[in-house]
C-alpha positions as a printed Julia matrix, in Angstrom:
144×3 Matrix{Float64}:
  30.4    15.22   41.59
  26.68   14.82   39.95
  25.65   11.2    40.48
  23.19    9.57   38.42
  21.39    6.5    38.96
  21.3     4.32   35.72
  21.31    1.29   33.5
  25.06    0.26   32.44
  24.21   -2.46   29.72
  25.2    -5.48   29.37
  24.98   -8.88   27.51
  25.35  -10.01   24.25
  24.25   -8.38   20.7
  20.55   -8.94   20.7
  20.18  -10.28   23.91
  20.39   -7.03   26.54
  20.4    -7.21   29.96
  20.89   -4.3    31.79
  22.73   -3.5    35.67
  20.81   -0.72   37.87
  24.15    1.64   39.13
  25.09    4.74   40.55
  27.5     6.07   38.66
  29.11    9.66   37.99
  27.33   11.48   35.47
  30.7    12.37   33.52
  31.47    8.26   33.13
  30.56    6.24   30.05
  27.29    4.27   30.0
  29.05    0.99   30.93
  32.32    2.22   32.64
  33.1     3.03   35.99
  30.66    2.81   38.48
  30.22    2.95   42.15
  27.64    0.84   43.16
  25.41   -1.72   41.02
  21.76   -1.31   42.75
  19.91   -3.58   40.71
  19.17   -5.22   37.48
  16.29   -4.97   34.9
  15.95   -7.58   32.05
  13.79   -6.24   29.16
  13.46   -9.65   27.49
  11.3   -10.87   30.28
   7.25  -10.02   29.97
   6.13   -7.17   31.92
   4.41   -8.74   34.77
   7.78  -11.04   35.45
   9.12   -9.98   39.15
  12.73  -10.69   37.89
  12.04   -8.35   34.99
  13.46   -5.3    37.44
  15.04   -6.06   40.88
  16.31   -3.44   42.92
  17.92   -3.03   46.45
  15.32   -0.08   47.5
  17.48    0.58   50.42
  20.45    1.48   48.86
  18.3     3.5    45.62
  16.88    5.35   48.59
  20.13    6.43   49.77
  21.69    7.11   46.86
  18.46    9.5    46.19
  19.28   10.99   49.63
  22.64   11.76   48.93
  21.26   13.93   45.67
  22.09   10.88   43.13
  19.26   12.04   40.23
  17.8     9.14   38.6
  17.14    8.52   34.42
  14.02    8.8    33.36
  13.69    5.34   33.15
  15.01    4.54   36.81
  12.3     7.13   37.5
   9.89    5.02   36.12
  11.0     1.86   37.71
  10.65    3.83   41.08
   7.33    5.28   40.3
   6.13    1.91   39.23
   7.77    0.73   42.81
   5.36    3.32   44.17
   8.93    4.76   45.72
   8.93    8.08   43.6
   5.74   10.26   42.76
   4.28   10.03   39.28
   5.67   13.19   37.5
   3.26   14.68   35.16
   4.68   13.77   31.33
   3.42   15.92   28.38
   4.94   14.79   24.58
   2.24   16.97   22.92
   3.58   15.28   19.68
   2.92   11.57   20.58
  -0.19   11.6    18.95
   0.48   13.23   15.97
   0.62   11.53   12.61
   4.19   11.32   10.8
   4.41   14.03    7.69
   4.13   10.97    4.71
   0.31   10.5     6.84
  -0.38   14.14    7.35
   0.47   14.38    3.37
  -1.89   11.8     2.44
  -4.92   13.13    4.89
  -4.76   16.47    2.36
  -4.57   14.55   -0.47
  -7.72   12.89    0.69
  -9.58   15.79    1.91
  -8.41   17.94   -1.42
  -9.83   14.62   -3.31
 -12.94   14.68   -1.46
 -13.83   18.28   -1.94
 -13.2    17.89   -5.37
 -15.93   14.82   -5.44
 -18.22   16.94   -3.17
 -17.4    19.64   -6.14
 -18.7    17.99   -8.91
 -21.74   16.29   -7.14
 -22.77   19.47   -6.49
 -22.09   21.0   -10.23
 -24.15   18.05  -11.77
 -27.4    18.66   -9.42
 -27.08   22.22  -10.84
 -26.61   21.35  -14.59
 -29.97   19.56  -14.68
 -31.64   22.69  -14.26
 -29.28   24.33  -16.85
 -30.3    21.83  -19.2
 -34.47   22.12  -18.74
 -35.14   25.66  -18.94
 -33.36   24.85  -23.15
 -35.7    22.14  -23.23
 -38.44   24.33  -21.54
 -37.65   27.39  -24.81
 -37.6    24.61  -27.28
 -41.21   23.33  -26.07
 -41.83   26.77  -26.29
 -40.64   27.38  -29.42
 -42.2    24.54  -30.73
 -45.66   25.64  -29.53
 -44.76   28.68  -31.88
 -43.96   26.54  -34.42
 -46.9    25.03  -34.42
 -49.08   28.33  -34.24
């Protein structure tokens, strides 16, 4: 029998509260459980003590007895200073969505294009004196 240590949810739509259990991994999120360990109210500000209570006694034996906890019991536990901090790695957290990753090449095609043709008027300039540097030249023969 894998055991898991959990939250079963409960009250109303909107309005969560949740029940810290150990339960059997192959029951349904808020069925049958065997032992409610806890709560944990998420509508409560993070620094609020009654935002997670626990019985630590009975969480540690349930963890004896091979009971694996979620990964957010895990982090309740961790932040209890009960578990070790596991080392997390989402290498995609930071990564922009693919609408923002479109734009970014739209911009950067956009800006070489406008680094483009700064660059192609500097040059014309020079194009356009050596004609004006003949036609003062041909003038000169006109002239003769």
């Amino acid at each position: 029998m894998a055991m898991k240590i959990r939250l079963a949810r409960g009250g109303s739509k909107k309005r969560p509260h949740y029940s810290i259990v150990a339960a059997d991994s192959r029951m349904a999120r808020d069925g049958r459980f065997i032992e409610k360990l806890g709560t944990y109210n998420p509508l409560l500000p993070k620094d609020s003590e009654e935002r997670v209570k626990m019985n630590m006694e009975r969480v540690q034996y349930w963890l004896g007895e091979g009971a694996q906890p979620t990964d957010r019991i895990s982090r309740f536990l961790e932040a209890a200073g009960v578990a070790e901090k596991k080392e997390r790695n989402n290498p995609n957290k930071a990564k922009p969505g693919q609408k923002a990753q479109d734009r970014a090449e739209e911009k950067a095609a956009a800006k070489a294009e406008a680094e483009e043709a700064a660059k192609t008027p500097k040059e014309e300039p020079a194009a356009e004196e050596a004609p004006a540097e003949e036609a003062a030249g041909e003038e000169e023969k006109a002239a003769d």
